[in-house]
Structures are given as C-alpha cells and as structure tokens.
N, C-alpha and C positions, 0 to 999 in steps of 0.2 A: 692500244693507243686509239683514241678517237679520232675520229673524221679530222676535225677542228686541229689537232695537233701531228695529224698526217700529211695535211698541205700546207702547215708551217716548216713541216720538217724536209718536206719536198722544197719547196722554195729557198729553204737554205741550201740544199746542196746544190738545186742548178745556178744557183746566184755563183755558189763558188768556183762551179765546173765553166760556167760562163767568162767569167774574170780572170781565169785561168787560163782561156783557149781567147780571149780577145782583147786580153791586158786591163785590168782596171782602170789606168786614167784612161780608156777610150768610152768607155761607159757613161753616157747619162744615166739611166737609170731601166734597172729590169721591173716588170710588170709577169705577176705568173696566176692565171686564172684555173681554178680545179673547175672546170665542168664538161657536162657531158659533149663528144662530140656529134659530126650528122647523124650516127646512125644510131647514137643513143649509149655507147660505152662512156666508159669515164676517162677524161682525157686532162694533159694539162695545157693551155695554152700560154706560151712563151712568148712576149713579147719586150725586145730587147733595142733600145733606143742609143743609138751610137752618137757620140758627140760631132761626128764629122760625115758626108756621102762617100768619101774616099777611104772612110775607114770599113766599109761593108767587105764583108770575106768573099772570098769565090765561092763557087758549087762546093767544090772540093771540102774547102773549110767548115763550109754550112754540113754536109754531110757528115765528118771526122767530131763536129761540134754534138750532134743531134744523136750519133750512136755512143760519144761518151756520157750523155744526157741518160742513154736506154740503159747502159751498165750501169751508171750510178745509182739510178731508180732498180731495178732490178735487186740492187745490194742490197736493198731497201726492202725490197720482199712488196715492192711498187709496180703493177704493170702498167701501169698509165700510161698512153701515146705521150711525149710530148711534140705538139707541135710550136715548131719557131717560127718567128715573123721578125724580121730586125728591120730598123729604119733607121736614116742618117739624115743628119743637118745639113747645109749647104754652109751654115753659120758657125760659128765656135761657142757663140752664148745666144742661151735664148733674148729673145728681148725681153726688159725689163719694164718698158714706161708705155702709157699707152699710145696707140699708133694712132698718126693725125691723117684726117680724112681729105681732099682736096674743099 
C-alpha cells in the first residue's frame, strides 16, 4: 500500500473511532494531517471540530478516545502518534452571511 492510500485508510478509521466515542450528530467535521511531528517521526495530526463548547469530552474521555485511536492504527500495522486537538463552538451553526463592520 502506498503512502497516498495509507493515510486515506488511516483517516477512515479515526473518523469512524471518533464518531463512535463522540456521537456523530456532535461532529462538525474531522480534519486528519499525516506528517512529521517535533522531533521528526511520522505522526497524524487530529483535529476534531465539535458542533458545540459544551460538547468537549473530559481528560478522561480525551485519553480513552486517543488509546482507541493507538489500537485501531496499530491493527493497521500504523505506528503513527496520533495527536488530538478538538474545538467547540459557542454557536450551533456557523454563520452563513457576511459580518457587518460598525
């Protein structure tokens, strides 16, 4: 399997493990970047945009979330870190029109 279809194949599965551990209608939308991290390994970077700030999970969650992330990559024959970043709206829909200046 190429590069090109190794972090296609990664990004389906955390997409799945992800909407699975924090419900799909909470999800705006997952963002997942293959590259290297500080020190130069290969790494994936998660980033995971919640539709709401009150829908953000605890330590606890984030933890239970990020080692089902390390199995499922692993099954993979994947060692790649992934690291998570998740963010939440204040809002329920982004805006739509453009914003008027005073």
């Amino acid at each position: 399997m190429n590069q090109e279809a190794r972090d296609a194949h990664a990004e389906k599965v955390i997409a799945s493990v992800v909407k699975k551990f924090l419900g799909r209608e909470n999800i705006r939308k997952i963002v997942v970047n293959a590259i290297d991290d500080y020190s130069g390994e290969p790494s994936l970077y998660v980033n995971i945009h919640l539709k709401r700030a009150d829908l953000l999970p605890s330590i606890e969650q984030r933890s239970e979330l990020r080692d089902a992330l390390r199995r499922e990559l692993a099954g993979l024959e994947d060692s790649r870190f992934p690291y998570i970043t998740m963010v939440g709206s204040y809002w329920e829909a982004e805006p739509t029109g453009e914003r008027k200046s005073a």
